[in-house]
C-alpha positions as CSV (number, residue, x, y, z in Angstrom):
1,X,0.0,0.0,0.0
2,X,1.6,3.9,-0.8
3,X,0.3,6.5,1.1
4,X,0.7,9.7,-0.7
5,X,3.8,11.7,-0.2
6,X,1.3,14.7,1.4
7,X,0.3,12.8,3.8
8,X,3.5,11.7,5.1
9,X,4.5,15.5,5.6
10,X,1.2,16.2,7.2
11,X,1.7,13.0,9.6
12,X,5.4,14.2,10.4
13,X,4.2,17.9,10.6
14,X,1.2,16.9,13.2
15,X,-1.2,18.1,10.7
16,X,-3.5,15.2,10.1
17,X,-6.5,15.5,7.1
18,X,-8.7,14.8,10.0
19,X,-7.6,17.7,11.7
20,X,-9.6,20.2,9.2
21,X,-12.8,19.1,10.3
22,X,-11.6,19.1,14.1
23,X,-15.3,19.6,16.1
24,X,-13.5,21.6,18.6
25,X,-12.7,24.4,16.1
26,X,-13.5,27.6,17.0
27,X,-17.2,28.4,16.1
28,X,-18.4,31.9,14.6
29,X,-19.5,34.1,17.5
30,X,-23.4,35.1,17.0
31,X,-23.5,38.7,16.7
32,X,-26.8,38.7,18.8
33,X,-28.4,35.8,21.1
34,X,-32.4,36.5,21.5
35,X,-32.5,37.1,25.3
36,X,-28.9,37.6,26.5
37,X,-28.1,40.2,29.0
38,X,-27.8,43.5,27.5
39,X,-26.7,45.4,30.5
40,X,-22.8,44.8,29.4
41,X,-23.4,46.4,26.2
42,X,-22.5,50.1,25.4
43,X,-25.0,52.6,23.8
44,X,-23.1,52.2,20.4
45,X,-23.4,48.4,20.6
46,X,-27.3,48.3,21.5
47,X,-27.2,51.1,18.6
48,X,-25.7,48.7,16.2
49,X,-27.6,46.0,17.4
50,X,-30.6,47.5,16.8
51,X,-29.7,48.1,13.2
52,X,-28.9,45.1,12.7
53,X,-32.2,43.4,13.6
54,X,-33.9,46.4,11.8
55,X,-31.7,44.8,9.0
56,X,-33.1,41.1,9.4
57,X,-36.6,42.0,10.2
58,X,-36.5,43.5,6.5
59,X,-35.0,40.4,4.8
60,X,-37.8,38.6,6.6
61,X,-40.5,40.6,5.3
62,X,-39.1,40.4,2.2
63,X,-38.9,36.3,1.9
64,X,-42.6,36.6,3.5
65,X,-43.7,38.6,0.6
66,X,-41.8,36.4,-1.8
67,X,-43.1,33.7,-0.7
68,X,-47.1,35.1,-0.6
69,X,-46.4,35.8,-3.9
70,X,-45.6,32.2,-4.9
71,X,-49.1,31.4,-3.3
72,X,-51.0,33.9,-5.2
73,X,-49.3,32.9,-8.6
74,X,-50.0,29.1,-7.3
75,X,-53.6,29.5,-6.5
76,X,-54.6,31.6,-9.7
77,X,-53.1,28.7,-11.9
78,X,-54.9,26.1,-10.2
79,X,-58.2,28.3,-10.1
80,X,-58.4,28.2,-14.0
């Protein structure tokens, strides 16, 4: 059996393949968590916050609609 030549370098390097998809990598912090305490937060950060769910509350109206759409179209084609 021949194991690649990459893989020997990873093996003497300590960098296994399996190493990429390590579970204990580091995992993308949430920019806001429904309910956490705000108390810590400056007024710039509550400021941005608020922006930002102004932000997502728009995109979600927006798929609603899209979506509401998709229905009407749907339910005038199967009406004829």
């Amino acid at each position: 059996m021949s194991v690649p030549l990459d893989d020997v370098v990873a093996f003497l390097d300590g960098k296994l393949e399996t190493e990429k998809f390590d579970e204990e990598a580091p995992k993308k912090k949430i920019p806001h968590e429904l309910g956490e305490d705000l108390s810590k937060l400056s007024l710039d950060e509550l400021a941005a916050r608020v922006d930002l769910l102004k932000a997502e509350i728009a995109r979600l109206e927006a798929a609603a609609e899209t979506k509401r759409a998709s229905a009407r179209v749907a339910a005038s084609f199967f009406k004829a």
